[in-house]
C-alpha positions in Angstrom: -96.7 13.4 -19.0 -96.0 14.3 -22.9 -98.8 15.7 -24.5 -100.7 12.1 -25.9 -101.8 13.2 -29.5 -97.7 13.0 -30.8 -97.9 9.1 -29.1 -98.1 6.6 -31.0 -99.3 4.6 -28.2 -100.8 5.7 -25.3 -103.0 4.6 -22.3 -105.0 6.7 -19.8 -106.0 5.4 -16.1 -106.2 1.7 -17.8 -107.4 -0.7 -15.0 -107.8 -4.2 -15.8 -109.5 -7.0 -13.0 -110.2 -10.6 -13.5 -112.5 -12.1 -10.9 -114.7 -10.1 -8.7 -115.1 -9.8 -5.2 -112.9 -10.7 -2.9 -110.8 -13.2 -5.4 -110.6 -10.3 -7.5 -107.2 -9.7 -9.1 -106.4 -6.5 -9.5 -103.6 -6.7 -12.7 -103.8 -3.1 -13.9 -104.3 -0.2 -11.2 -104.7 3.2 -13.4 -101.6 3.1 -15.4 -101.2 6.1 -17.6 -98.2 6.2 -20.0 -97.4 7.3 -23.5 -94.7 5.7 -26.2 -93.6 8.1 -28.5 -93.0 7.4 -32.4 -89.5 6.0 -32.9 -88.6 5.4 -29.3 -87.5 1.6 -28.1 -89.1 1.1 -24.8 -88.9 -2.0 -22.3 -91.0 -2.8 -19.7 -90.3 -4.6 -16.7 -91.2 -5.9 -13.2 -91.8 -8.9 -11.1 -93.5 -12.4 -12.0 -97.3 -11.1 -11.7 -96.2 -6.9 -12.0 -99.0 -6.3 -14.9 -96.2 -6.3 -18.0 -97.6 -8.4 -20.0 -101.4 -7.2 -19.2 -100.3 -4.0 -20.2 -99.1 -5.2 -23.8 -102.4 -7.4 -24.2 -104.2 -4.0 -23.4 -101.8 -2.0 -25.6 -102.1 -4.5 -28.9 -106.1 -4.9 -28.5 -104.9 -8.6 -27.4 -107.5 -7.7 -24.4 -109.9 -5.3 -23.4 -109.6 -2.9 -19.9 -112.6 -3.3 -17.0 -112.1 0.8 -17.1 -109.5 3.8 -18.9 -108.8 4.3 -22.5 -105.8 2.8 -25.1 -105.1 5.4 -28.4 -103.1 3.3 -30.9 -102.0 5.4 -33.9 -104.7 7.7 -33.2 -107.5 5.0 -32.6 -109.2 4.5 -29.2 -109.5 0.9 -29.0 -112.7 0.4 -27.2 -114.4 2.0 -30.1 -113.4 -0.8 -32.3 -115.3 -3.5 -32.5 -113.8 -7.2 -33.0 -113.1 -6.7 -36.5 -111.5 -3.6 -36.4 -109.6 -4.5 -33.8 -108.4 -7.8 -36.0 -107.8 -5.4 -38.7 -105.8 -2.8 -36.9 -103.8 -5.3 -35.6 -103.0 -7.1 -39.3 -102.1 -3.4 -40.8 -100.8 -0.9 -37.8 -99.0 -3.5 -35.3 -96.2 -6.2 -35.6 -95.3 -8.7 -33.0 -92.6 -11.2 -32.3 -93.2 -13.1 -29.4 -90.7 -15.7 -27.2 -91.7 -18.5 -29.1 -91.2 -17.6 -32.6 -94.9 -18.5 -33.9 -93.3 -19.2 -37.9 -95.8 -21.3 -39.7 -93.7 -24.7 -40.1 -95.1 -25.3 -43.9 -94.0 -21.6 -45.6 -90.6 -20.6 -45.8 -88.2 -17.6 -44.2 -89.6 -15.5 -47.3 -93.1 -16.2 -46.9 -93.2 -16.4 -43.5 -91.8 -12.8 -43.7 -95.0 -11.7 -45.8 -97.0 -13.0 -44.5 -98.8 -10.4 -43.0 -98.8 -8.4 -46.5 -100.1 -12.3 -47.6 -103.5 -12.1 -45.1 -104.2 -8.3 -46.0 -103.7 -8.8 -50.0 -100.9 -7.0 -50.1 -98.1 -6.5 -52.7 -95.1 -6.6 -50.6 -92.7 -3.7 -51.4 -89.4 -5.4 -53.1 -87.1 -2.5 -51.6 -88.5 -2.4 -48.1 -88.3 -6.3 -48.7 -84.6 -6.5 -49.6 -83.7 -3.6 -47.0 -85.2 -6.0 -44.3 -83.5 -9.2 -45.4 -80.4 -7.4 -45.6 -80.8 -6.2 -41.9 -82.0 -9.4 -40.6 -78.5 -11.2 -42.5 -81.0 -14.0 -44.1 -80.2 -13.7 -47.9 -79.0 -17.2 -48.5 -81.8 -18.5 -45.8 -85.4 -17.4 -47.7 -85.9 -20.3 -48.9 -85.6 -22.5 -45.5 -88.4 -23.7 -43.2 -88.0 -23.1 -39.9 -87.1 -26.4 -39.0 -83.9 -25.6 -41.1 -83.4 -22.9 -39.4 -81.6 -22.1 -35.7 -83.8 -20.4 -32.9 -82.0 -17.3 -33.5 -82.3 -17.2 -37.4 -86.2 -17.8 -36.7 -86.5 -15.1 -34.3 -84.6 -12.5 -36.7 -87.6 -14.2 -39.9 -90.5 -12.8 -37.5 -88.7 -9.7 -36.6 -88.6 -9.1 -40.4 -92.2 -10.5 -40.5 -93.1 -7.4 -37.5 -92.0 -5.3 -39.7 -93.1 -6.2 -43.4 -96.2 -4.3 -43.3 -94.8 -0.7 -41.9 -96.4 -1.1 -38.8 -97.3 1.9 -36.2 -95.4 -0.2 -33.0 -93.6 -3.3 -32.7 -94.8 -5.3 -29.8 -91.9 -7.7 -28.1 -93.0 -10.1 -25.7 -89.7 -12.0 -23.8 -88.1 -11.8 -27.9 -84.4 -13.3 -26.6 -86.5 -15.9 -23.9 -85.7 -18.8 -25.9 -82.4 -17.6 -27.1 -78.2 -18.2 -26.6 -77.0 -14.7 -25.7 -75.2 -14.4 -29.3 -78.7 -15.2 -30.8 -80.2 -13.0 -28.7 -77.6 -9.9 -29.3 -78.3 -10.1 -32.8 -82.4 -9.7 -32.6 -81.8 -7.0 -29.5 -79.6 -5.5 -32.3 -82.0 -5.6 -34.8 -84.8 -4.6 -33.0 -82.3 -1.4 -32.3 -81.9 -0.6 -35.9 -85.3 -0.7 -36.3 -86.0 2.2 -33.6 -82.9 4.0 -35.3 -82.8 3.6 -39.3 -86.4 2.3 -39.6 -88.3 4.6 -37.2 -89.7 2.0 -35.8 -91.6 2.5 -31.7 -90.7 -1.3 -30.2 -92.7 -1.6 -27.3 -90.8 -4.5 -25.6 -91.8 -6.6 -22.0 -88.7 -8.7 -20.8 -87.2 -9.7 -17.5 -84.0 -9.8 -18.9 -82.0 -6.9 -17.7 -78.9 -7.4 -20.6 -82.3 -7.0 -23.4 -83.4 -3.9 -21.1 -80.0 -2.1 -21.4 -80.3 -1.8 -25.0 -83.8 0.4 -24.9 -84.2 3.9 -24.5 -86.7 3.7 -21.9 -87.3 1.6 -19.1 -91.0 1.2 -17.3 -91.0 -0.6 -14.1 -94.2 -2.3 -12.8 -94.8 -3.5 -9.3 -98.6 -4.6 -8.4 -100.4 -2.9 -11.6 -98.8 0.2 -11.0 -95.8 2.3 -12.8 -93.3 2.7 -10.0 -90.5 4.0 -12.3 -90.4 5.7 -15.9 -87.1 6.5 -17.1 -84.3 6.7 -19.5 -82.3 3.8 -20.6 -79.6 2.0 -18.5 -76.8 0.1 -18.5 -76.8 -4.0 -17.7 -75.6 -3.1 -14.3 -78.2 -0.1 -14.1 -81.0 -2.3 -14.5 -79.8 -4.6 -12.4 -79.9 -2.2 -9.3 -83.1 -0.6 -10.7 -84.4 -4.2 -10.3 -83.4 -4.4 -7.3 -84.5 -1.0 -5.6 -88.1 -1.3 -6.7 -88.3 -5.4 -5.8 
């Protein structure tokens, strides 16, 4: 395993069970791994494999019965609710399936508003540099109810990354999207990786949005059952497959 203090993410023997007893579900078994700065990683498996337990435990969404999470050089279950609330705001962006835009504020401010919650001046040349990537120029000024599903996905991409943050956390980003819409936010969340520097953690099912990482982590029954480098469409698809 890479040495865990150059992660910007990283997770060591993390178990997490709901229940107890013999109804006990056991979501997490002891998964160890490590997402380096810059890298765009995708994590996969099965309906009920632990992904998207893993990225609660990752983004402080949830807390771990035992093992430790180190986000940007902060273990996780030293921080108490607030810190964990404020390490979230400043160090970690998310875009989610269903877009989560507040309906009232527009493109623009729905694109600062993290900067917005922290009291943050938003910096004008980041600013235009992200609307320029997301292709939104003559949109800022739109609600999301003007907007198509793929427009709004590309605002809270932009919105993820506002504030600079350590990781981007994707959870199912192209679920509710056409496959043009959902090229142009796998796309983006590419450039982000590549120009911006960005690590995108990213759980999906969807072996066409897996292709495009540069890592794919395989879950099956809480556990890691393959860690490796990115794939094509077709890869996937029999990397799917083998592990099922």
């Amino acid at each position: 395993m890479t040495d865990p203090t150059s992660q910007i993410v990283s997770t060591t023997e993390l178990r997490r069970v709901y229940g107890e007893g013999e109804t006990a579900v056991h979501a997490l078994r002891g998964v160890s791994v490590a997402f380096p700065t810059g890298q765009y990683a995708a994590i996969m498996g099965p309906s009920g494999s632990g992904k998207s337990t893993l990225m609660h435990l990752l983004a402080g969404l949830d807390r771990p019965t035992s093992g430790s999470v180190v986000v940007d050089g902060r273990e996780l279950a030293g921080l108490d609710d607030k810190g964990l609330t404020r390490l979230r705001r400043d160090r970690l962006g998310f875009v989610f399936q269903a877009f989560n835009l507040v309906p009232v504020l527009t493109a623009e401010e729905n694109i600062l508003l993290p900067l917005t919650l922290a009291g943050r001046k938003p910096d004008r040349e980041w600013l235009e540099r992200l609307i320029a990537a997301v292709g939104l120029a003559d949109r800022l000024d739109h609600r999301p109810s003007e907007l198509s599903g793929g427009q709004q996905q590309r605002v809270a991409v932009a919105r993820a990354l506002i504030h600079r943050p350590a990781v981007v956390f994707a959870d199912e980003p192209t679920g509710n999207l056409d496959s043009r819409s959902s090229d142009e936010v796998l796309a983006l969340l590419r450039q982000a990786a590549d120009e911006f520097g960005q690590t995108v953690v990213m759980v999906t099912h969807d072996a066409h949005a897996a292709s495009v990482a540069d890592r794919i982590v395989v879950l099956t029954d809480g556990e890691i059952v393959h860690d490796g480098g990115g794939e094509s469409t077709e890869g996937v698809l029999d990397l799917m497959k083998a592990v099922a």
